[in-house]
C-alpha distance (Angstrom), angle and dihedral (degrees) to the residues before:
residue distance angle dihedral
X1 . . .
X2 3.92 . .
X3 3.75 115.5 .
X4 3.56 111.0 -104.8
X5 4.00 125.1 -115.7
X6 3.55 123.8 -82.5
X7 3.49 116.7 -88.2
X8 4.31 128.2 -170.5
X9 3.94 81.8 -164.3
X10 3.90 119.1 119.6
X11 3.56 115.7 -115.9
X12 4.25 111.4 -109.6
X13 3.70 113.0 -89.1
X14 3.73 96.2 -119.9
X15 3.88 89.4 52.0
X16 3.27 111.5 124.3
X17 3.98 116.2 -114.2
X18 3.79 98.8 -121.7
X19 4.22 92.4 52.4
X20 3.80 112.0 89.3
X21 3.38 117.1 -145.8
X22 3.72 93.9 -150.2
X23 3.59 93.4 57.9
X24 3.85 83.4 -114.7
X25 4.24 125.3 140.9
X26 3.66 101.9 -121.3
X27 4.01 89.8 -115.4
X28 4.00 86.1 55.0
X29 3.68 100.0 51.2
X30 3.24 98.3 46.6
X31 3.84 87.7 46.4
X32 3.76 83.7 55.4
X33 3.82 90.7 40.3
X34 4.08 97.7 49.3
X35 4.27 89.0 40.7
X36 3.82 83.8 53.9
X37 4.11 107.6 49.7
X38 3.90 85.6 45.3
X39 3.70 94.8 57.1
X40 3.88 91.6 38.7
X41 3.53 91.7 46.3
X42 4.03 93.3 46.3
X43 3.36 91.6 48.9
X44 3.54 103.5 46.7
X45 3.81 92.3 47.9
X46 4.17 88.1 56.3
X47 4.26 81.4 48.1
X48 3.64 95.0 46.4
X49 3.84 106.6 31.0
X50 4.12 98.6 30.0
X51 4.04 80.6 177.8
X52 3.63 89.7 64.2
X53 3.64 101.6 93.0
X54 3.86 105.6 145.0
X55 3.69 117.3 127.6
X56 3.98 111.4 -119.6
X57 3.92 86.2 -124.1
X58 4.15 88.7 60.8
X59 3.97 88.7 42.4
X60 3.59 92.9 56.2
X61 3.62 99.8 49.6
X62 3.80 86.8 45.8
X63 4.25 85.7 56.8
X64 3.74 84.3 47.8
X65 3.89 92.0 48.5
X66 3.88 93.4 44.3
X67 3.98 87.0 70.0
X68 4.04 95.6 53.1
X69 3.45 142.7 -41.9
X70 3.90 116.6 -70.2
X71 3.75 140.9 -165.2
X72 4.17 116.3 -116.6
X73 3.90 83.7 -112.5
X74 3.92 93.7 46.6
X75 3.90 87.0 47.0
X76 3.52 87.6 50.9
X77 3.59 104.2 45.4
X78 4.44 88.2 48.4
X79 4.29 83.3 45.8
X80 3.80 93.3 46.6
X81 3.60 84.1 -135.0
X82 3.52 128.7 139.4
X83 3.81 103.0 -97.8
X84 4.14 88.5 -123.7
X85 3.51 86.9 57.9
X86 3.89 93.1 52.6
X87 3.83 90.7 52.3
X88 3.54 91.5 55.4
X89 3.82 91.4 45.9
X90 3.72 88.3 46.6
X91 3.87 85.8 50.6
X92 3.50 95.1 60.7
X93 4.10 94.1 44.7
X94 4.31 87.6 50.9
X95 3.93 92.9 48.5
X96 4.64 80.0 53.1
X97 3.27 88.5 56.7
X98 4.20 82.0 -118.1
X99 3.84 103.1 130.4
X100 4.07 134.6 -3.0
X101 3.18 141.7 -150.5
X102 4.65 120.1 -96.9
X103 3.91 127.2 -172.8
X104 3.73 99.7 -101.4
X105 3.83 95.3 -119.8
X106 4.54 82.2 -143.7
X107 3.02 90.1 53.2
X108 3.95 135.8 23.4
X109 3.56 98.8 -165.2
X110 3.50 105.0 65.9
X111 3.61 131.2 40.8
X112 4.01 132.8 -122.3
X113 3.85 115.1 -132.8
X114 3.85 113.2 -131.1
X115 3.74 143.2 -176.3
X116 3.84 122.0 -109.8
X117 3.53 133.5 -147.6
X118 4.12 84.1 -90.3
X119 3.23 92.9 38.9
X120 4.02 97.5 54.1
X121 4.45 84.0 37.9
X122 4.29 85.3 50.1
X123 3.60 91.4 49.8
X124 4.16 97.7 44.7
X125 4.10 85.1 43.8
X126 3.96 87.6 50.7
X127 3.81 87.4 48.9
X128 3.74 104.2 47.7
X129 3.42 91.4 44.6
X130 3.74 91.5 61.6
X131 3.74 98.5 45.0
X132 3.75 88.8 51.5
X133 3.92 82.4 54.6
X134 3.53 102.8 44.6
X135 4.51 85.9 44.0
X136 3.51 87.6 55.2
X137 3.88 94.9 46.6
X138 3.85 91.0 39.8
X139 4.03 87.5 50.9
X140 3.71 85.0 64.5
X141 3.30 93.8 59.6
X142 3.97 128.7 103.0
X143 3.88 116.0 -106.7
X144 3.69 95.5 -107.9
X145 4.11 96.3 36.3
X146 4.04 83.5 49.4
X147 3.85 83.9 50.5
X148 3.58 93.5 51.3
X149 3.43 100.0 51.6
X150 3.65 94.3 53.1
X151 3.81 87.5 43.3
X152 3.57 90.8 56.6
X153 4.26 94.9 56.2
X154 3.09 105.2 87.6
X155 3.79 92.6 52.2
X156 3.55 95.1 55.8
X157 3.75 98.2 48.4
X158 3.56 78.7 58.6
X159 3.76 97.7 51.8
X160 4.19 85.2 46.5
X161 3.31 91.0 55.3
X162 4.06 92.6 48.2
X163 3.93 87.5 45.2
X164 4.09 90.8 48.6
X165 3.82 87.2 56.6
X166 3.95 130.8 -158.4
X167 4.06 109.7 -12.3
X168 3.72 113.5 -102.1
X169 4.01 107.6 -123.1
């Protein structure tokens, strides 16, 4: 059965809460849903902050790096990223200026990747910037879809945490 077109209209108040209006499995539309508010919210932060220019890739290892310190392979295994792909990412952040490289004091052989002053000033810019977007988009809202939304938090930071699976020691 095709899925059927999308629809901004509010499902009926005596709709049950497991039909979907959009025809959607739950999975799918949030799928669609999730896929969505990342591509609205990456590109209204390249419309709205031109000087943003930080791929997401480097912007998540500088949340990772915000918490401690971390070795490429570390970085890599909390990215699930290949760990050649992290040194290239990491490549990019030590040619800003955003992180450098310390003796790992376990370890004198390899190196730990940390955050600089930039780096830590970058990251807080890149964040402030998006939660003056996603106010201003959330101010928009209705009363009860603004409700909603927050409603619906702590559920999803459940369902990240499911998705991120078990912790890597």
């Amino acid at each position: 059965m095709p899925a059927a077109p999308h629809s901004d209209a509010a499902p009926s108040a005596d709709a049950p809460d497991t039909e979907d209006p959009l025809g959607f499995e739950p999975a799918q539309r949030l799928t669609d849903v999730v896929t969505r508010l990342r591509r609205a919210l990456r590109s209204s932060i390249r419309t709205d902050y031109p000087w943003e220019s930080l791929p997401m890739a480097q912007v998540e290892l500088l949340q990772t790096l915000a918490a401690a310190p971390l070795r490429v392979g570390e970085l890599a295994a909390r990215q699930r990223l290949a760990p050649n792909t992290v040194s290239g990412l990491v490549s990019k952040l030590l040619e800003a200026g955003f992180v450098d490289r310390q003796a790992d004091p376990g370890d004198r052989r390899t190196a730990r990747i940390a955050l600089t002053a930039a780096g830590h000033q970058q990251l807080e810019d890149w964040q402030r910037a998006h939660e003056r977007r996603i106010a201003t988009a959330l101010s928009t809202l209705s009363a009860a879809d603004h409700a909603a939304v927050m409603a619906a938090l702590p559920g999803l930071e459940h369902l990240a945490t499911a998705l991120a699976g078990p912790k890597e020691s």
